[in-house]
N, CA, C and O atoms as a DFTB+ gen file, in Angstrom:
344 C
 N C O
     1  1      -9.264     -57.207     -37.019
     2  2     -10.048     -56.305     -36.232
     3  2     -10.255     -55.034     -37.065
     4  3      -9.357     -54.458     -37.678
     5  1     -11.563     -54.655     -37.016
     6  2     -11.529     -53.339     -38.110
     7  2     -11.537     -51.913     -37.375
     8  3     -11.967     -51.700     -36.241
     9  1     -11.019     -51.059     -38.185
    10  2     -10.463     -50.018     -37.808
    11  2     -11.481     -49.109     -37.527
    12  3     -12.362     -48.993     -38.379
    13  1     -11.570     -48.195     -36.137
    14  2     -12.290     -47.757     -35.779
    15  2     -11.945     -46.088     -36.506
    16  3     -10.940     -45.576     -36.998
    17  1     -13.442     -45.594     -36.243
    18  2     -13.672     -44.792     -37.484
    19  2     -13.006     -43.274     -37.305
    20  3     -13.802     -42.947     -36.425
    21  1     -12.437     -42.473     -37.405
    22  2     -11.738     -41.295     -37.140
    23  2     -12.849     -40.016     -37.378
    24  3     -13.590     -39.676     -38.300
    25  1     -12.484     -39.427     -35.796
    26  2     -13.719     -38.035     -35.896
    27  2     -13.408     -37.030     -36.260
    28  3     -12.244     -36.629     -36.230
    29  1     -14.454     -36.341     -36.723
    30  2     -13.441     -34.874     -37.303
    31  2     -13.684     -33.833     -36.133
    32  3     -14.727     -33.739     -35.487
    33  1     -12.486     -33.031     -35.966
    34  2     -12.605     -32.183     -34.819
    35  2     -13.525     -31.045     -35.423
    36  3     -13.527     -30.552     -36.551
    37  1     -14.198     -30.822     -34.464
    38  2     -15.319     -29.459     -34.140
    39  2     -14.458     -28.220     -34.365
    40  3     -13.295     -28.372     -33.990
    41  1     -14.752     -27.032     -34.886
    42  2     -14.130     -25.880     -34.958
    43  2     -14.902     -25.073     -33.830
    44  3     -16.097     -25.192     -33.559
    45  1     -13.981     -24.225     -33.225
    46  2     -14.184     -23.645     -31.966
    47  2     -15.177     -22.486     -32.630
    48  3     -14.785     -22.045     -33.710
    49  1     -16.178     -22.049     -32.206
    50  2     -16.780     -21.174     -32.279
    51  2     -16.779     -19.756     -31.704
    52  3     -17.154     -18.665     -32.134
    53  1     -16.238     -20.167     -30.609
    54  2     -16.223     -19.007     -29.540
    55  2     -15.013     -17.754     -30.195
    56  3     -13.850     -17.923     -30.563
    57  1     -15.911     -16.412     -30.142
    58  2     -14.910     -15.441     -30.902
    59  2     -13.511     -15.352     -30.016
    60  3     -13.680     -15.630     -28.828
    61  1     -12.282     -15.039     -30.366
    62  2     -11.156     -14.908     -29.891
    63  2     -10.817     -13.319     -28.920
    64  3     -11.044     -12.165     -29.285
    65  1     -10.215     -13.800     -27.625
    66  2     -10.251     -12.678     -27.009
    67  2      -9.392     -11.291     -27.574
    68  3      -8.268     -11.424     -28.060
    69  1      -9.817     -10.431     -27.496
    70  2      -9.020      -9.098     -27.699
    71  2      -7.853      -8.849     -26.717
    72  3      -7.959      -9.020     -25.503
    73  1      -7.077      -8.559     -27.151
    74  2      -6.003      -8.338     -25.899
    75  2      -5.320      -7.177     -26.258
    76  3      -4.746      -7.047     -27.339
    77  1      -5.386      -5.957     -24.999
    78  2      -4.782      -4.894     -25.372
    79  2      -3.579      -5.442     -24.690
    80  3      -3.471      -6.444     -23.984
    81  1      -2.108      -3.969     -25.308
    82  2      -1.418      -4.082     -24.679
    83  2      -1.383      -2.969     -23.461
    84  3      -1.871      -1.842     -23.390
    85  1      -0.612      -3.742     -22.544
    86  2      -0.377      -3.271     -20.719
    87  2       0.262      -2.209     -21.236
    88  3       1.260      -2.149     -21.955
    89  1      -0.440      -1.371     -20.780
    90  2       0.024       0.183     -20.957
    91  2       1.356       0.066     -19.536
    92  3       1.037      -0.608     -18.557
    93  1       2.547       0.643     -19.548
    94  2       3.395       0.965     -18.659
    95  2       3.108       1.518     -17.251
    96  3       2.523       2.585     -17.436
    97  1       3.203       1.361     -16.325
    98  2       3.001       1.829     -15.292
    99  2       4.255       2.796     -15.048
   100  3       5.372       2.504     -15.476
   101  1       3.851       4.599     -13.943
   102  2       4.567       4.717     -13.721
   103  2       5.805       3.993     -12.835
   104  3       5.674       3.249     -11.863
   105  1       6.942       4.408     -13.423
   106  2       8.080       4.171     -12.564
   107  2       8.394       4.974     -11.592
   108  3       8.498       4.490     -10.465
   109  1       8.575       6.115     -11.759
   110  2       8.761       6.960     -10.410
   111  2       7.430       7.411      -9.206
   112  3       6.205       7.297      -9.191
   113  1       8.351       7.898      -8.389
   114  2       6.978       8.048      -7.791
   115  2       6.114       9.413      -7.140
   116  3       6.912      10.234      -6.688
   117  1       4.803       9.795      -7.006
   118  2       5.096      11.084      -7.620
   119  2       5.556      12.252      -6.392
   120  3       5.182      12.061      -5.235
   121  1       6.151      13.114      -6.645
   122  2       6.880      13.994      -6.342
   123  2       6.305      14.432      -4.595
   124  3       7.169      14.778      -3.789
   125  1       4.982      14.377      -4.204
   126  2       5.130      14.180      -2.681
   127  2       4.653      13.579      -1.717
   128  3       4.085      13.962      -0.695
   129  1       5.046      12.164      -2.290
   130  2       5.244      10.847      -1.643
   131  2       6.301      10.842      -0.324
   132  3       6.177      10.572       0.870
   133  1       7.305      11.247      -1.110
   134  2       8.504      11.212      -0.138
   135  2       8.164      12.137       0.937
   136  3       7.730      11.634       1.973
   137  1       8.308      13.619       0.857
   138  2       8.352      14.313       1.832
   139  2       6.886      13.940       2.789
   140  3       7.116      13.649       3.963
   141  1       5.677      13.938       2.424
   142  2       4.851      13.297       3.121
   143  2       5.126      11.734       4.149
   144  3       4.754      11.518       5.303
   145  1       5.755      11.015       3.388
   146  2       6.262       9.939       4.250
   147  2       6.811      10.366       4.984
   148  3       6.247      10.410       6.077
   149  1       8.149      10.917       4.902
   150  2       9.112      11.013       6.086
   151  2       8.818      11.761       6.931
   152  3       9.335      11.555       8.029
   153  1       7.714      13.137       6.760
   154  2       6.687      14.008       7.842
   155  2       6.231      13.106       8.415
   156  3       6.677      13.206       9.558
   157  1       5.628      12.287       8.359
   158  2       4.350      10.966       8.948
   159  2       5.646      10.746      10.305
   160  3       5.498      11.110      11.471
   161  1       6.951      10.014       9.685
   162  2       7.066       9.270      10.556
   163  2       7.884       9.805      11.479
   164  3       8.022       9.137      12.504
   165  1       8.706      11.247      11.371
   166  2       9.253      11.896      11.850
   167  2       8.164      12.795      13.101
   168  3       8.585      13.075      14.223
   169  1       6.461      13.211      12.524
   170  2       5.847      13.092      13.515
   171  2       5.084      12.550      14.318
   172  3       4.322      13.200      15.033
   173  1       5.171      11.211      14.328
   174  2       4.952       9.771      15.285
   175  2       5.873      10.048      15.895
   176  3       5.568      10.473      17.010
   177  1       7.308      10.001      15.624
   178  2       8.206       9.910      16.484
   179  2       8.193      11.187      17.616
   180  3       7.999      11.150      18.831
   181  1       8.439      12.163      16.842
   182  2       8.541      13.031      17.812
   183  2       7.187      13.424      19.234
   184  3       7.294      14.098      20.259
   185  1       5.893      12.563      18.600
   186  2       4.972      12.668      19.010
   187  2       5.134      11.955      20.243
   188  3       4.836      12.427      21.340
   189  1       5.683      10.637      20.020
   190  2       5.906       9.698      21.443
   191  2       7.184      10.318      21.956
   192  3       7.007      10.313      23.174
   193  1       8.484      10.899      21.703
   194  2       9.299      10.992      22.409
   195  2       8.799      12.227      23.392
   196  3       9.139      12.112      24.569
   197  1       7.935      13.535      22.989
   198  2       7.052      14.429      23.678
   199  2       6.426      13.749      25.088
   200  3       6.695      14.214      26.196
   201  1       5.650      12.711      24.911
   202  2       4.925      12.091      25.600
   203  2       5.786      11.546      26.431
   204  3       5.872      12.108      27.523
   205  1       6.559      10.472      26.222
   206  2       7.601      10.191      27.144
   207  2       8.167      11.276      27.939
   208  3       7.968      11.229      29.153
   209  1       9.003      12.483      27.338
   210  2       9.957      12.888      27.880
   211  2       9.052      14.221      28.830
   212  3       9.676      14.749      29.750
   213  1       7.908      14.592      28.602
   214  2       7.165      15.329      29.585
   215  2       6.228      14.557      30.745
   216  3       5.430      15.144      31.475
   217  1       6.462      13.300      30.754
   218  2       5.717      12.258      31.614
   219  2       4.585      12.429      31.186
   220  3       3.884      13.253      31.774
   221  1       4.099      11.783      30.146
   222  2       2.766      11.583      30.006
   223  2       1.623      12.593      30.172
   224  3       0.425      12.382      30.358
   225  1       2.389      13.900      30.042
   226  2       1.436      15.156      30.289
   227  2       1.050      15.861      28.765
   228  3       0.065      16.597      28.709
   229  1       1.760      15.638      27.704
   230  2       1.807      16.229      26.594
   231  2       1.777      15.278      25.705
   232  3       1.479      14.129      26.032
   233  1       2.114      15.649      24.318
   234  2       1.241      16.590      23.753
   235  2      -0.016      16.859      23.988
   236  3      -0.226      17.982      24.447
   237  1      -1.135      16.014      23.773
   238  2      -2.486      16.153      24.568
   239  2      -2.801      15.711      25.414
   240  3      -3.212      14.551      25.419
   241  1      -2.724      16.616      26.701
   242  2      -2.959      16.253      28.385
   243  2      -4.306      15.484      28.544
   244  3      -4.458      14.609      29.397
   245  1      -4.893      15.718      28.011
   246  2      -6.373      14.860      28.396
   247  2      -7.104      13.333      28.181
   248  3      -8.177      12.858      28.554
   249  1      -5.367      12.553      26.974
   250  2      -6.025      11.633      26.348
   251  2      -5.468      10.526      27.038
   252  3      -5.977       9.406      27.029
   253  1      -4.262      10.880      27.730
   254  2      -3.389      10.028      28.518
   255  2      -2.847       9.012      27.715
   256  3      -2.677       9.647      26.674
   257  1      -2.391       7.677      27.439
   258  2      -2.110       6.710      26.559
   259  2      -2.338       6.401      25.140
   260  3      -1.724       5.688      24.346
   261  1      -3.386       7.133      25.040
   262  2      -4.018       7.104      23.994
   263  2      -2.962       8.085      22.864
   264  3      -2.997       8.015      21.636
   265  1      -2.086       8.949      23.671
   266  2      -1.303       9.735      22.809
   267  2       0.005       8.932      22.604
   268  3       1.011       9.613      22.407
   269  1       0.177       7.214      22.627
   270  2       0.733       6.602      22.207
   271  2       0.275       6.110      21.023
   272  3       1.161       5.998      20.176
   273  1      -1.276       5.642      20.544
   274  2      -1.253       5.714      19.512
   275  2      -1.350       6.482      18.539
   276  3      -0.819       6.343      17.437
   277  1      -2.206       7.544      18.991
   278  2      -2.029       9.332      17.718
   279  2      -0.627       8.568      17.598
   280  3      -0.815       7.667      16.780
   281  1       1.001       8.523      18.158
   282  2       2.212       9.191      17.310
   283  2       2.441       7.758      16.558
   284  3       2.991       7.802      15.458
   285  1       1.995       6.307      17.165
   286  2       2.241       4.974      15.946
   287  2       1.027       5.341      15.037
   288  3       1.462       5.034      13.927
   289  1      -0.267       5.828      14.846
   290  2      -0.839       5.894      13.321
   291  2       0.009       6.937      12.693
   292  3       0.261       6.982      11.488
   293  1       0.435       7.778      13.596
   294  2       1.410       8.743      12.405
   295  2       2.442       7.664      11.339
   296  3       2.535       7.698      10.112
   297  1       3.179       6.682      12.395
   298  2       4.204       6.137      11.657
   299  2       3.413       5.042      10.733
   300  3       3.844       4.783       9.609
   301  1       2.584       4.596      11.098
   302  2       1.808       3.126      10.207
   303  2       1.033       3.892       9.417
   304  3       0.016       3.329       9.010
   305  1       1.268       5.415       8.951
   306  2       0.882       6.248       7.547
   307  2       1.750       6.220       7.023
   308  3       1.652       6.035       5.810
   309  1       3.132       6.388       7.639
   310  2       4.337       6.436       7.080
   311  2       4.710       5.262       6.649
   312  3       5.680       5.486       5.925
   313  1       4.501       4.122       6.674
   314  2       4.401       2.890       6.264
   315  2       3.965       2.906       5.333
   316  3       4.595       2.746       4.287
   317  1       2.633       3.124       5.421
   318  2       1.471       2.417       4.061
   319  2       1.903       3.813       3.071
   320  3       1.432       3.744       1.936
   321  1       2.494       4.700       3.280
   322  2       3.142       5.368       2.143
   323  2       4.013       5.029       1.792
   324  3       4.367       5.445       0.689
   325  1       4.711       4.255       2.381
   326  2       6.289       3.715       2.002
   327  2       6.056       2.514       1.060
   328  3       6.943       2.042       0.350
   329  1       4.888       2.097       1.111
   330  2       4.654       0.965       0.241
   331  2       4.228       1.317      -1.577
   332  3       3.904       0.537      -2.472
   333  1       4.386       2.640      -1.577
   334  2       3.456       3.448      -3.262
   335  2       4.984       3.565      -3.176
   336  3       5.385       3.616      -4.339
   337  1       5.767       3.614      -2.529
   338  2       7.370       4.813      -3.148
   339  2       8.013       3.577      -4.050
   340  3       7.973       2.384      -3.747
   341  1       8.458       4.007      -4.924
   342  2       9.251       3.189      -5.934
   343  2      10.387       3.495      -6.016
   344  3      11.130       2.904      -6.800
């Protein structure tokens, strides 16, 4: 049986990618991350315990329930900041 004939491989043409290097990301995180977070969630909190503990008359008398969520977006800021802190 005769030997079948051997191909020569194609040379790639396509130019080769550049690759920088990954510059470092900071590690820390910057300086008022923190105190901004813990404001956020310290005034959510205090925002609903207001509301609760004056029966639903305060902090803002006019919005009624609604001043349950004003004090949880305070804390779900305090969250989505808690997620940058390193």
């Amino acid at each position: 049986m005769p030997k079948s004939r051997l191909r020569k491989k194609k040379k790639d043409n396509r130019p080769e990618l550049v690759t920088h290097e990954a510059t470092p990301q900071e590690l820390e995180s910057p300086s008022w991350l923190a105190p901004t977070m813990i404001a956020n969630f310290l005034i959510g909190l205090v925002w609903i315990v207001t509301f609760y503990v004056s029966q639903t008359q305060y902090p803002i008398p006019n919005i009624g329930a609604w001043n349950m969520v004003v004090g949880f977006a305070f804390i779900g800021v305090g969250f989505s900041l808690a997620t940058r802190w390193r």
